[in-house]
N, C-alpha and C positions, 0 to 999 in steps of 0.2 A: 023245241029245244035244240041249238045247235052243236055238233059234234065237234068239240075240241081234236084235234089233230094231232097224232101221238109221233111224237120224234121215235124214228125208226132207228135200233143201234147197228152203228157202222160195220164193216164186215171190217175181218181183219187188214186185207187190202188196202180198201180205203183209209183206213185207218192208219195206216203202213204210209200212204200216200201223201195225207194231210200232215205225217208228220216231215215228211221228204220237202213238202212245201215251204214249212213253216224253217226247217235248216237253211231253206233257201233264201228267206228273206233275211233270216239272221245275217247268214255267209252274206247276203247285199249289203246290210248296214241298215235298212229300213224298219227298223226297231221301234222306233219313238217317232215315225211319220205316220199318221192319222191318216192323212187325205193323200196318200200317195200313189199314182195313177200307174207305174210301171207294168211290166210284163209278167214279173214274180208274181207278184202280191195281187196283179188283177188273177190271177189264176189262183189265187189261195184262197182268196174271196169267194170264185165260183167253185170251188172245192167246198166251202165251210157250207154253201149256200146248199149245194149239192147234198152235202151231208144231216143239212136239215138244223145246221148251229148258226146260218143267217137267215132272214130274210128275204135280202137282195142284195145282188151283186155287186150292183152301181156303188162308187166309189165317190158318195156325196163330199164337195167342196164346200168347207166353211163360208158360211153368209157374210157379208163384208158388214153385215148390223155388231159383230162383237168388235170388228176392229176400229168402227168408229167408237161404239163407246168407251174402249179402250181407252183412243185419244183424245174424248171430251175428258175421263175422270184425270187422266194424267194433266191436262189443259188447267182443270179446275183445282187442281193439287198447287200446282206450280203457283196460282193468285192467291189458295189459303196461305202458303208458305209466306211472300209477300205480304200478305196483311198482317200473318204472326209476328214479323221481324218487325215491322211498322210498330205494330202495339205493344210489343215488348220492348221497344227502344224508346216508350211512352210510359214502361213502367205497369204495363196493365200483367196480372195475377191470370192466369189459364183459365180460370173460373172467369173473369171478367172479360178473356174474349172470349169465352166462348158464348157469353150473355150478347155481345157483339155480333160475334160473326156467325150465330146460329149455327153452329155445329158445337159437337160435342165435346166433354172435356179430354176426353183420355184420345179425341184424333187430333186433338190440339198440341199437349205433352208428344203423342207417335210422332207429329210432324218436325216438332221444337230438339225432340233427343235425336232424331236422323239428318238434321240440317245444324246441328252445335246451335241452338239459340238459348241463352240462359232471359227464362223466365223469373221474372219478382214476385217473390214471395211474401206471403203475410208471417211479421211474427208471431208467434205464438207462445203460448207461458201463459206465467200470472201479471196482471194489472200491479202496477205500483199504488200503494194506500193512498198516498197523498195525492 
């Protein structure tokens, strides 16, 4: 059985330290960059690592696999919109493209109410007798 590996708590120091870092990156503006390679933050990184709250150091770069599919969904977005306008300017009901265009009804309606397309409706009520 192997021996899990106990995080050792920081001394005051370090602790003192990691927070002097972490003001640092503040005071840069590096807040909300994930993947950001500078001098600050490679240091706060090999601080956090030091201290036993990371892994590794290395400051892994985003794979270029999210930003494609990114630009497929958005790709594919843009022809469902296109087919919505099509079909609705033929009169078809949300329910009836989405029997068409094999997608869903309520991404059909997201699509229709963020681009102003007015969908045709069925009425609804009572039947007349006669």
């Amino acid at each position: 059985m192997s021996k899990v590996k106990k995080r050792v708590r920081p001394t005051k120091e370090q602790a003192q330290e990691l927070n002097r870092r972490l003001d640092a990156v503040v005071k840069a503006g590096h807040i909300n960059d994930l993947y950001c390679d500078c001098e600050v933050c490679r240091a706060l990184a090999e601080q956090a690592e030091l201290m036993g709250y990371r892994t590794d150091s290395i400051i892994k770069q985003p794979s270029d696999k999210w930003e494609r599919r990114r630009r497929e969904a958005k790709r594919k977005r843009q022809i469902d919109v296109v087919k919505v306008a099509n079909l609705a300017g033929q009169g078809l009901t949300s329910a009836e493209m989405s029997e068409k265009m094999h997608r869903s009804k309520s991404y059909i309606n997201k699509l229709a109410k963020k681009f102003e397309i007015t969908l045709a409706t069925k009425k609804r009520g009572r039947k007349p007798c006669h």
